[in-house]
SEFITI-612432 format. One record per residue: residue number from 1; residue in one letter; chain; z, y, x of N, C-alpha, C, O in turn. Coordinates in steps of 0.02 Angstrom, whole numbers, plus 50000, padded with zeros to 5 digits. Layout:
N
> k/r/c/nZ/nY/nX/caZ/caY/caX/cZ/cY/cX/oZ/oY/oX
> NUM/a/A/Z/Y/X/Z/Y/X/Z/Y/X/Z/Y/X;
...
***
This chain:
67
> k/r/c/nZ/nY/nX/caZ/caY/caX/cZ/cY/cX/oZ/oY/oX
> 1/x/A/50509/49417/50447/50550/49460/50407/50555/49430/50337/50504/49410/50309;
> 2/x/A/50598/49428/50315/50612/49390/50229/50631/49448/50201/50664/49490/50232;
> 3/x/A/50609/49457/50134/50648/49526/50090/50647/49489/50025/50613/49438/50020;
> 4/x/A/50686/49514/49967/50695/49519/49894/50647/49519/49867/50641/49475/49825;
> 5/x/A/50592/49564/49877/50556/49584/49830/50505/49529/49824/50483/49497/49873;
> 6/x/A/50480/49515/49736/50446/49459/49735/50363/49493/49704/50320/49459/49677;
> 7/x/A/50358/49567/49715/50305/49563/49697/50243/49589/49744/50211/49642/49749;
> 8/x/A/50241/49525/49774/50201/49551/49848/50143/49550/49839/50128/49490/49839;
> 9/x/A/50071/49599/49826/50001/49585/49829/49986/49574/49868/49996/49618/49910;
> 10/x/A/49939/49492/49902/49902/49503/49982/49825/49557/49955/49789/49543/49907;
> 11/x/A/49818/49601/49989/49786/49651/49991/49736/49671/50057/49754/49655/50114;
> 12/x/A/49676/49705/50047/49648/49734/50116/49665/49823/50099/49683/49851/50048;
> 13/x/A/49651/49845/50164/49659/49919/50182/49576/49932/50180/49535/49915/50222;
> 14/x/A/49562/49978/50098/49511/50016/50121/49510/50080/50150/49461/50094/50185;
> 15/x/A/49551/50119/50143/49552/50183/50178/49610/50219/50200/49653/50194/50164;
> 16/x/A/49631/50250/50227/49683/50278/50236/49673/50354/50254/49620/50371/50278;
> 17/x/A/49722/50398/50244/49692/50480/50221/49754/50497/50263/49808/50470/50253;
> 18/x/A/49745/50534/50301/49805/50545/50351/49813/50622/50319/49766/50655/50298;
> 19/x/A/49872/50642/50320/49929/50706/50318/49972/50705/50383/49981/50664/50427;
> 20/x/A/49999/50779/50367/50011/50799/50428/50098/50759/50423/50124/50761/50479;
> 21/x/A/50132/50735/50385/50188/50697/50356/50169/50634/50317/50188/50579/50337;
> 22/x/A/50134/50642/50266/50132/50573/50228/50049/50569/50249/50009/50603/50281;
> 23/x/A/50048/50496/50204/49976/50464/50196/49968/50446/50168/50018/50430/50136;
> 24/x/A/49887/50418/50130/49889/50374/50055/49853/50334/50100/49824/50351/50152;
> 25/x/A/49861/50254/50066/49851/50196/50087/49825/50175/50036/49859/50159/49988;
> 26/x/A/49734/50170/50039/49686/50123/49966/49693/50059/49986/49694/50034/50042;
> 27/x/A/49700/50034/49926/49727/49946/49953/49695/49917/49909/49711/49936/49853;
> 28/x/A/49635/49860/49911/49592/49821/49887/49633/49760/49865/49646/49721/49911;
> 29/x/A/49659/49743/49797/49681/49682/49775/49652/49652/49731/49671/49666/49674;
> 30/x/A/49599/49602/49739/49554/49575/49690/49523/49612/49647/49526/49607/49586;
> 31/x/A/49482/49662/49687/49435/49702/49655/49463/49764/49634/49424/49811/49633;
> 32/x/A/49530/49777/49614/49576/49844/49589/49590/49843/49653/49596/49797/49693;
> 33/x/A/49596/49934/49661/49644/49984/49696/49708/49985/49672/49723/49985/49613;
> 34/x/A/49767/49988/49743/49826/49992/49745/49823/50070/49776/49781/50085/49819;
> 35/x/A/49867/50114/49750/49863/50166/49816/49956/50153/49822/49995/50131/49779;
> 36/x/A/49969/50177/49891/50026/50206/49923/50035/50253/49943/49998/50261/49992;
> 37/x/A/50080/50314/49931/50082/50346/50005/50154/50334/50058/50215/50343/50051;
> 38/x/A/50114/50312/50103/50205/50324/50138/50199/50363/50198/50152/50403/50198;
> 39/x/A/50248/50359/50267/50237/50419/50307/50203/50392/50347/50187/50333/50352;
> 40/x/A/50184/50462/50397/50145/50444/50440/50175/50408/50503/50140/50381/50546;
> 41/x/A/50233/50409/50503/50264/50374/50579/50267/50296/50534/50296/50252/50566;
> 42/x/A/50243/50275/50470/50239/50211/50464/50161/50192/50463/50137/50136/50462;
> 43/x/A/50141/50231/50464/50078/50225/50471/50061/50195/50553/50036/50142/50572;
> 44/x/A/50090/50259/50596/50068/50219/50657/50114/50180/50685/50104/50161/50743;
> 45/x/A/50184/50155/50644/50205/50109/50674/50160/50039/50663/50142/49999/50706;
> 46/x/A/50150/50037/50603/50092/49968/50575/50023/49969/50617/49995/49916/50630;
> 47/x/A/49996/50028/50638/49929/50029/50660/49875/50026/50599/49818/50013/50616;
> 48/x/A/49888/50037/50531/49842/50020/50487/49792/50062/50478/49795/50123/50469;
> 49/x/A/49734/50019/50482/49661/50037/50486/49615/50010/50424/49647/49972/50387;
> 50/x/A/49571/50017/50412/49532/49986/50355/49506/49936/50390/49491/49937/50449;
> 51/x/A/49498/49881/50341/49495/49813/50360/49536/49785/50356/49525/49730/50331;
> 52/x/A/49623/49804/50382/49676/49763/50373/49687/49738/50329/49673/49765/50275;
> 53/x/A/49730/49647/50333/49770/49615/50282/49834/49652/50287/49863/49665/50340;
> 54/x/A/49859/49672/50218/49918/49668/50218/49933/49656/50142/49898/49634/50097;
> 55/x/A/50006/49680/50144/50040/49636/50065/50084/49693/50038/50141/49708/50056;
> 56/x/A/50056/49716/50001/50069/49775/49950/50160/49747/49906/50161/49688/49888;
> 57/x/A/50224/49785/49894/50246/49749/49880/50265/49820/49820/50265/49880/49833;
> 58/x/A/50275/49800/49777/50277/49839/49710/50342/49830/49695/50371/49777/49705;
> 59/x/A/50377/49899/49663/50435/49904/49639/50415/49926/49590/50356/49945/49585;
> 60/x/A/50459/49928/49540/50439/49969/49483/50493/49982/49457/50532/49935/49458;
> 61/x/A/50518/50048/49422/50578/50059/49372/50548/50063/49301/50569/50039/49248;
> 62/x/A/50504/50094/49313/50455/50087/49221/50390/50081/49241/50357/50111/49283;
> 63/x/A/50375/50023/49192/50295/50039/49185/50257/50052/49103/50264/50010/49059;
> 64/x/A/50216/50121/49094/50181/50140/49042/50118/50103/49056/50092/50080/49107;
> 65/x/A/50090/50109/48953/50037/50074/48964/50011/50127/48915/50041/50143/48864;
> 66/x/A/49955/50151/48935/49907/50198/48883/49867/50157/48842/49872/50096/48849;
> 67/x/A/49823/50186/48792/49765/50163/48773/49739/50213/48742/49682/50208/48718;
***
């Protein structure tokens, strides 16, 4: 599969939190957490379990920075 987007994290799956519609997806990228949520029929279309490689791909329309 090829896509646009160039900001792909390779990432592991530490946890995944199932809903009865969506899910959050903890994603280990060099020591920081990524979270996601997406649905659950992508959930079990991927099969994602903790342990998995996968590649986090980030959009963004704004990003804030606190301090």
């Amino acid at each position: 599969m090829q896509i646009s987007g160039r900001n792909k994290l390779q990432a592991t799956v530490k946890e995944v939190v199932r809903g009865e519609v969506m899910a959050k997806v903890v994603m280990d990228y060099k020591g920081n957490e990524i979270v996601a949520a997406i649905t659950m029929d992508s959930i079990n279309e991927l099969g994602l379990k903790p342990g998995d490689s996968v590649a986090a791909l980030v959009k963004a329309t704004d990003v804030m920075v606190i301090k």
